[in-house]
Residue, then its C-alpha position, 0 to 999 in steps of 0.5 A: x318042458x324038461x328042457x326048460x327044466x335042465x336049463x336051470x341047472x345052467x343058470x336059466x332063471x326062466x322056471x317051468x313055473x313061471x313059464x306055465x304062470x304066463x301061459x295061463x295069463x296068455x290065455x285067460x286074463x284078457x277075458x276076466x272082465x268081459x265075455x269070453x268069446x267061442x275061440x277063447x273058450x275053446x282056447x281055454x278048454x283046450x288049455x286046461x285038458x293039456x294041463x291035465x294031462x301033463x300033471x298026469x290026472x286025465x284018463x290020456x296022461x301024458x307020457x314024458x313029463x318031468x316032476x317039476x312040469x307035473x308039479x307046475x302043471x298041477x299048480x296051474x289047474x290049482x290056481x285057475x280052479x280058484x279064479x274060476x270060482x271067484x269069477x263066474x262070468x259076466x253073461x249066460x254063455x260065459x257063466x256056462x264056459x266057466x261051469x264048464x271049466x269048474x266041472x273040468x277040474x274038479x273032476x281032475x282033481x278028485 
């Protein structure tokens, strides 16, 4: 991600920001309308924990982060936090996963 950074000092108009915005609708918002299957929940649970610990929240931060991939990081937790609780799913098994992730990151963000 730091190297995505620097790119920006030499035109790359490409920002963590926008690399970690697409990233999380990679890996979230073909399952906003239906039920989320095992792979994709783990997909997305996986997600989220890498997320935290970029952003520097988890009990394994992760070392080597730049402050703008932090910020991003933080920004993306944000921002799925919000979809999450504005879409709690559309079956048991999916209401429970996005329970999940709620609980997830709340507690990063407390």
């Amino acid at each position: 991600m730091k190297r995505l950074t620097d790119s920006e000092l030499y035109g790359n108009q490409y920002s963590v920001v926008a690399m970690t915005a697409d990233l999380t609708d990679a890996v979230f918002a073909a399952d906003w309308t239906s039920s989320v299957n095992g792979f994709r929940q783990n997909l997305q649970l996986d997600y989220i924990d890498r997320l935290i610990d970029i952003a520097g929240l988890g009990e394994k931060a992760a070392p080597g982060y730049d402050r703008p991939s932090q910020s991003a990081a933080l920004a993306q937790i944000q921002r799925i936090r919000q979809l999450v609780r504005s879409n709690p799913g559309v079956d048991a098994e999916t209401k429970a996963h996005r329970a999940h992730l709620a609980l997830k990151l709340e507690k990063a963000l407390d």
